[in-house]
C-alpha positions in Angstrom: 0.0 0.0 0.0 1.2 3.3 -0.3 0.0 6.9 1.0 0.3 10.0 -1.4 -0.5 13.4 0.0 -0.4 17.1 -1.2 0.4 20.2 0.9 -0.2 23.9 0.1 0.5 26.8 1.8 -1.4 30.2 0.5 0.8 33.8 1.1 -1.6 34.5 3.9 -1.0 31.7 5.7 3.1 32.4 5.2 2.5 35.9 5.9 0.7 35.6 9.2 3.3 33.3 10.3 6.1 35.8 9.5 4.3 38.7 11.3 3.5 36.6 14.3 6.9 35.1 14.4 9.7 37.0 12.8 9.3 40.1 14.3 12.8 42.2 15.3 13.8 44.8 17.2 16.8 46.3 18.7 17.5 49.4 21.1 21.0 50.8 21.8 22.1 53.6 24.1 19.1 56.0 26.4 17.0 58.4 26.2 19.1 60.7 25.1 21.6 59.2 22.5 20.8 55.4 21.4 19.5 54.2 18.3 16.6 51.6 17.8 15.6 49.6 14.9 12.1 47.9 14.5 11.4 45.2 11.4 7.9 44.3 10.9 5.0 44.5 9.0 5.9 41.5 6.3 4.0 41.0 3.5 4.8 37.9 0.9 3.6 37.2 -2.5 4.1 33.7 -4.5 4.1 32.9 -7.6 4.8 36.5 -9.1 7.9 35.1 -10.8 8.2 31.5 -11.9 9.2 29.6 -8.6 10.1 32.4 -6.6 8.8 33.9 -3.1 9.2 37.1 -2.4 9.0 38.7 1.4 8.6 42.6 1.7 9.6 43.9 5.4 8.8 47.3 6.8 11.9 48.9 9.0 11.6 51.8 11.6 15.0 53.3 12.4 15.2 56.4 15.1 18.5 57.9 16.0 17.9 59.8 19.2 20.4 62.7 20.1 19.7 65.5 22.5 20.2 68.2 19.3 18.2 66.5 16.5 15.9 63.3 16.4 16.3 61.4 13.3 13.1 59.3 12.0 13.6 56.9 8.9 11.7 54.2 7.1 12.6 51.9 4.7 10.7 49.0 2.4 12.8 46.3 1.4 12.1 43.3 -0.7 13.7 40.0 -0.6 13.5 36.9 -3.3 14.4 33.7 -3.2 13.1 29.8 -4.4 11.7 27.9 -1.9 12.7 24.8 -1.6 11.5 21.3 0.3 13.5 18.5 1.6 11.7 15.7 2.5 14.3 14.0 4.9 14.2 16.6 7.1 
């Protein structure tokens, strides 16, 4: 006998794992000078190109200095193929 199954996995399903669960954030220095980074809002898309996955993060960055506050944001988008290894 023999068992033959098929999984898929939809972009929202891959998308609510990666905002639940691959969230960063770091925090350097006080109140005064320190810098802190935030990563988060992740949004994926499949199947735009042929057999590629594509993750698009949201960063916050805020330089705090006693003269002038610095607030950025920047959208990045990384691609690569998925890949599945059934041994593992």
């Amino acid at each position: 006998t023999g068992c033959a199954s098929q999984y898929s996995i939809t972009e929202s399903e891959i998308e609510q794992y990666l905002n639940k669960d691959m969230h960063f954030e770091v925090k350097q220095g006080n109140k005064l000078i320190g810098v802190s980074l935030k990563l988060n809002d992740m949004q994926v898309v499949l199947g735009a190109k042929p057999n590629t996955m594509a993750v698009t993060a949201a960063t916050v960055i805020t330089v705090n200095n006693p003269l002038l506050p610095i607030h950025a944001k920047l959208k990045t988008t990384f691609e690569a193929v998925p890949w599945y290894d059934s041994n593992t």
